[in-house]
N, C-alpha and C positions, 0 to 999 in steps of 0.2 A: 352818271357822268354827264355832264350837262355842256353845253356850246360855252366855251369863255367866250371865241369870239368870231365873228362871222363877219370879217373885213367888208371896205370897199372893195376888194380887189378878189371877193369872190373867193377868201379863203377860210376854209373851215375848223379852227383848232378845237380840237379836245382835250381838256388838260386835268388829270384827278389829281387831288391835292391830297393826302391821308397824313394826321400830325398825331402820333402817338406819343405820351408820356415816355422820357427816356431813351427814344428812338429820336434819330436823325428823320425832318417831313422828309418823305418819298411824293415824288411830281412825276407821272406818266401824260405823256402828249401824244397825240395823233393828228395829224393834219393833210386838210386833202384840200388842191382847186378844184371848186365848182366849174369854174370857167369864168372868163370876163363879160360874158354875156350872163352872168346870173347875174339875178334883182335881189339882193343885199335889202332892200327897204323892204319888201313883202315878208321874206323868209326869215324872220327875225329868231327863228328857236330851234332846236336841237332837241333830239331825245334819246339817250344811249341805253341800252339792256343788254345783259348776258344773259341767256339763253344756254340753260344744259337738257339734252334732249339724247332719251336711252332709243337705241336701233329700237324700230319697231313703235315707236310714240310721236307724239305730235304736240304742238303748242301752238296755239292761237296770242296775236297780239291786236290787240283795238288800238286803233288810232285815233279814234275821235273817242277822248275821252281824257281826263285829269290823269296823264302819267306822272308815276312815280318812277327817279331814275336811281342810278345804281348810288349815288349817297343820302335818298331819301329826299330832294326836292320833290317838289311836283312841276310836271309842265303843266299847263291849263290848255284845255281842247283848240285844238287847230281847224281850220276847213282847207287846207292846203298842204299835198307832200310835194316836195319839190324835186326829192332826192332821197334814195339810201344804199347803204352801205352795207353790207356783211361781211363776216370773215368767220373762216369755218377752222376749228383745228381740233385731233382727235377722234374716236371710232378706228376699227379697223375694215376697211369695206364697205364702209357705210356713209351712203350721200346723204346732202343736205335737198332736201325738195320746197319749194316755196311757192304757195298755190294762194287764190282768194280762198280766205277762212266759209264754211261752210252753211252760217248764218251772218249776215249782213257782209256781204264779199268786195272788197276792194276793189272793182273793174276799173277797165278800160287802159289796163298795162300790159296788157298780152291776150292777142289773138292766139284761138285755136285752128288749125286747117280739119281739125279732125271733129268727126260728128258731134251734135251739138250737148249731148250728152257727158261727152269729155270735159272737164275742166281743165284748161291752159295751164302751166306752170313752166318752173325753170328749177332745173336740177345741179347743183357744185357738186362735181363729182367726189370721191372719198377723197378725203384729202392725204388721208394715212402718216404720214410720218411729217408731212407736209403743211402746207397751210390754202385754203383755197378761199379766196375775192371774188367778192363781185362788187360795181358800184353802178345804179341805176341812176340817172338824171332823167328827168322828163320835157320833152321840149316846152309842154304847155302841164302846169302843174295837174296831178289827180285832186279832184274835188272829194272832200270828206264829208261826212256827215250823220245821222242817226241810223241809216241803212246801206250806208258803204262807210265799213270800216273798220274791215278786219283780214289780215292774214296770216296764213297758216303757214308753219316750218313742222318738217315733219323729215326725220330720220327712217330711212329705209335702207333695207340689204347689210349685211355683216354684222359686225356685234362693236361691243361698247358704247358708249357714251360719246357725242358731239359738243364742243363747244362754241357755240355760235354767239358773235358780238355784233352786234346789231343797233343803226346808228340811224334815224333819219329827220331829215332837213324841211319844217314844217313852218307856216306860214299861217 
């Protein structure tokens, strides 16, 4: 699913178009403000992926690199995240955890208080029956590149299956 369009005004549409033989096209859209102080000229790309992740497993995603999105574009490598987005639904008991990936790590989006040893993250509690958000903006964008550029989702505690959609705003 790729950006249609990424306004002046700082808004972010996602629109999947799917036209099958026989069938009526189906058009799913999502849309989110950046805010009016997002730079619309820098961040020119969008990168969507769904994400299925069993209790107890992990997946890494690379950022700096030739994404392929969910109808087989590719985005071509960025040096800039500005922003992302997930949403979590699915599993029973089982959170989403989003950490820097464990070879070339995404920093400088979350401080740890706890010894240096620990790796920092941020956990969307189970969603369960539910649906659980989050949407990060960065005041000053994270820099990408051949050794920061990766993180990690990773399902812990309960059982089933997560599915996680996962959208972010690169430049």
């Amino acid at each position: 699913m790729g950006a249609s369009v990424i306004n002046g005004t700082g808004t972010l549409l996602f629109k999947l178009t799917k036209t099958v033989t026989g069938f009526a096209t189906v058009d799913k859209e999502f849309s989110i403000s950046l805010g009016t102080d997002f730079d619309v000229a820098t961040y020119t790309d969008a990168y969507a992926a769904r994400l299925s992740i069993a209790s107890g497993s992990n997946t890494d995603v690379t950022l700096f690199a030739s994404l392929t999105d969910l109808l087989g574009n590719t985005v071509a490598s960025k040096t800039k995240l500005a922003a992302f987005i997930v949403k979590v639904t699915g599993g029973t008991s089982c959170d989403l955890k989003i950490s820097p990936g464990a070879s070339n790590p995404v920093t400088g989006w979350l401080v740890s208080s706890s010894p240096a040893a620990e790796t920092p993250s941020l956990t969307i509690p189970a969603p369960g029956a539910n649906t659980g958000l989050l949407y990060m903006k960065f005041p000053t964008h994270l820099t990408l590149s051949n050794t920061v550029k990766v993180l990690n989702f990773a399902a812990s505690g309960g059982s089933g299956t997560l599915t996680v959609d996962v959208a972010f705003v690169l430049g």
